[in-house]
N, C-alpha and C positions, 0 to 999 in steps of 0.2 A: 384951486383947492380951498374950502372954506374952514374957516375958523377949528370946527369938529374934527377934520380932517387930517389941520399939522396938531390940533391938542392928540390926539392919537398917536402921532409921529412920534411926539415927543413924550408920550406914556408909555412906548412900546420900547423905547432907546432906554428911560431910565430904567422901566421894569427890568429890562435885560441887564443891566449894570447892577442891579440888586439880586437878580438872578447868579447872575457869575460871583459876586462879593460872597452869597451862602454858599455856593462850591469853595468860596479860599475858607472860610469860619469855617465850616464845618472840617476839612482836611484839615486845618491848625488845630481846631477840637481833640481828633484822631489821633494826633500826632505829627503830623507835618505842616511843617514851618514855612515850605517852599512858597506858598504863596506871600507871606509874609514879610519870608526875607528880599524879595522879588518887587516888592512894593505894593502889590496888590490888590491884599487887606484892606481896601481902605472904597468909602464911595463918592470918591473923588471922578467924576468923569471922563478925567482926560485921563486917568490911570487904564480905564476900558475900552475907551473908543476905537473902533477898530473903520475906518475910512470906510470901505467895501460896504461890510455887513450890519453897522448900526447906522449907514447915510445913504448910497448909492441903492442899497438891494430894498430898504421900507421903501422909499422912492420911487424904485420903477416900478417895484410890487402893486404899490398904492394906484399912481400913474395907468400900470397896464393892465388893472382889474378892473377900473374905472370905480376905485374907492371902495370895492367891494371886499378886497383881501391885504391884509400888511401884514410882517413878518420883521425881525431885527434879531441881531444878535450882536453882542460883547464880545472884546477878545477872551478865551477861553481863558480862567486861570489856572494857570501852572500846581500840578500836584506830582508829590512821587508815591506812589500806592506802597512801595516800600517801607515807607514811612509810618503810616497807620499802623502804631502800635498797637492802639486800644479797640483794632478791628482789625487783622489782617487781613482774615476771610472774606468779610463783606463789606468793609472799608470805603472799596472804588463806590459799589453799590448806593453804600450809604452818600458818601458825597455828591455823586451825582442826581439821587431824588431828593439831596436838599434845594436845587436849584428852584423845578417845578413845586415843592413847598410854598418857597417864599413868596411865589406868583399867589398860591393858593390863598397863604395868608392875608397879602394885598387884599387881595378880590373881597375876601370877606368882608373883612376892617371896611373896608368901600363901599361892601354892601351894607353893613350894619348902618353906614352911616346914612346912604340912602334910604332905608326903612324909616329912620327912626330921626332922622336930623333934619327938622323942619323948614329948609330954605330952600323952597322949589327952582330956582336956577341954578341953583348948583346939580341939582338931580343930573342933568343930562353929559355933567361931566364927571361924577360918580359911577355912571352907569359904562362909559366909556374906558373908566380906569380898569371896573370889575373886568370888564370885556375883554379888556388887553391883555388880563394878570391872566386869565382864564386861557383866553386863546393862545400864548406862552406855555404854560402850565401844559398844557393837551398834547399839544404840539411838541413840545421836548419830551415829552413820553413814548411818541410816536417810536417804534424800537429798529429806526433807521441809526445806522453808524454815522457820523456822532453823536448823534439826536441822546440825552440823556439816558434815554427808553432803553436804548442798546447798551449803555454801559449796568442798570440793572439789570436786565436779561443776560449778561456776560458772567456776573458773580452766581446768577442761581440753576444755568443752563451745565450740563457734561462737557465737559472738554472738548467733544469731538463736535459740538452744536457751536458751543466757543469761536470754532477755529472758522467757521462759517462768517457769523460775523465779521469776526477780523480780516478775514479774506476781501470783502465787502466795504471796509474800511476807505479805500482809494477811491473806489466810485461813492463815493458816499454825499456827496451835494449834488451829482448828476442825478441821483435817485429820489431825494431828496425834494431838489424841483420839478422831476416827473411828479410822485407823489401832490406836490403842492397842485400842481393842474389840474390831476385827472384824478386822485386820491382822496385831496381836503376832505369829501364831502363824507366820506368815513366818519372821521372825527365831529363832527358836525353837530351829532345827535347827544353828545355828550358834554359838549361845550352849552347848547342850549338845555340841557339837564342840572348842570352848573349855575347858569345863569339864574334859571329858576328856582332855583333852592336858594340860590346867595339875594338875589335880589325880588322873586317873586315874578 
């Protein structure tokens, strides 16, 4: 694995730990404390790391694509939708596309900095950050249960579409990594639509 490679590793584990930190900010916003009183809130590392899915799974991802595909994720944090006073309705909604936001925001900030920030060896690890936030971002939209995606589509869908979903909930990494093999390439066209806006 070269240098590009673990710096990716390890832009894909933080990204995802600033990922899950706007799910607790954003439900504290709403109303609910539970991430916070939980401990969190906070972008402390060790507070997210989840062994599995921010070390063993970028790894083999990375390992058995042959560099071509990574993936991570943070331990989920803790919300109770009850709690969302200041959104009952769309609440869950709202906290779960603060997630893929905050990827978004990265990406930009990253890309601004590539455009316009004159230190040409840095470029190829701006451009790596944007890549990360972007491909996080896409991919937790993807409206697979857990995937973010699914918990928006859960607040704006009918009840009886709802319960679809949820039903789908248990298999929901088994499809999940189908998707990733045989699916990625969906997302694909949109990521590099991204890329070229944010960074040209």
């Amino acid at each position: 694995m070269d240098l590009t490679g673990i710096f990716f590793i390890i832009v894909i584990i933080f990204s995802a730990i600033i990922h899950e930190y706007s799910h607790g900010w954003m439900a504290d916003y709403l109303g609910d404390p539970t991430a916070r009183l939980s401990g969190r809130l906070t972008l402390n590392p060790l507070a997210h790391i989840d062994i599995w899915g921010s070390i063993v799974l970028p790894l083999l991802l990375y390992l058995g694509s042959g560099g071509s595909f990574l993936f991570a994720y943070a331990k989920p944090v803790p919300f109770n939708p009850f709690n969302l006073t200041k959104s009952p309705r769309y609440g869950p909604g709202i906290v779960a596309i603060a997630g893929p936001l905050s990827n978004l925001l990265i990406a930009v900030i990253f890309g601004i900095l590539y455009r316009f920030l004159p230190i040409y060896d840095l470029m190829p690890f701006f451009e790596v950050i944007v890549y990360a936030n972007i491909l996080l971002a896409v991919f937790n939209l993807v409206p697979i249960p857990p995937l973010d995606g699914s918990r928006i589509l859960l607040v704006l869908l009918p009840s009886k579409y709802q319960e679809i979903l949820i039903r789908l909930e248990p298999y929901g990494m088994i499809i999940i990594l189908i998707f990733i093999f045989f699916g990625f390439q969906l997302i694909l066209p949109i990521m590099q639509f991204l890329l070229k806006i944010i960074i040209g």
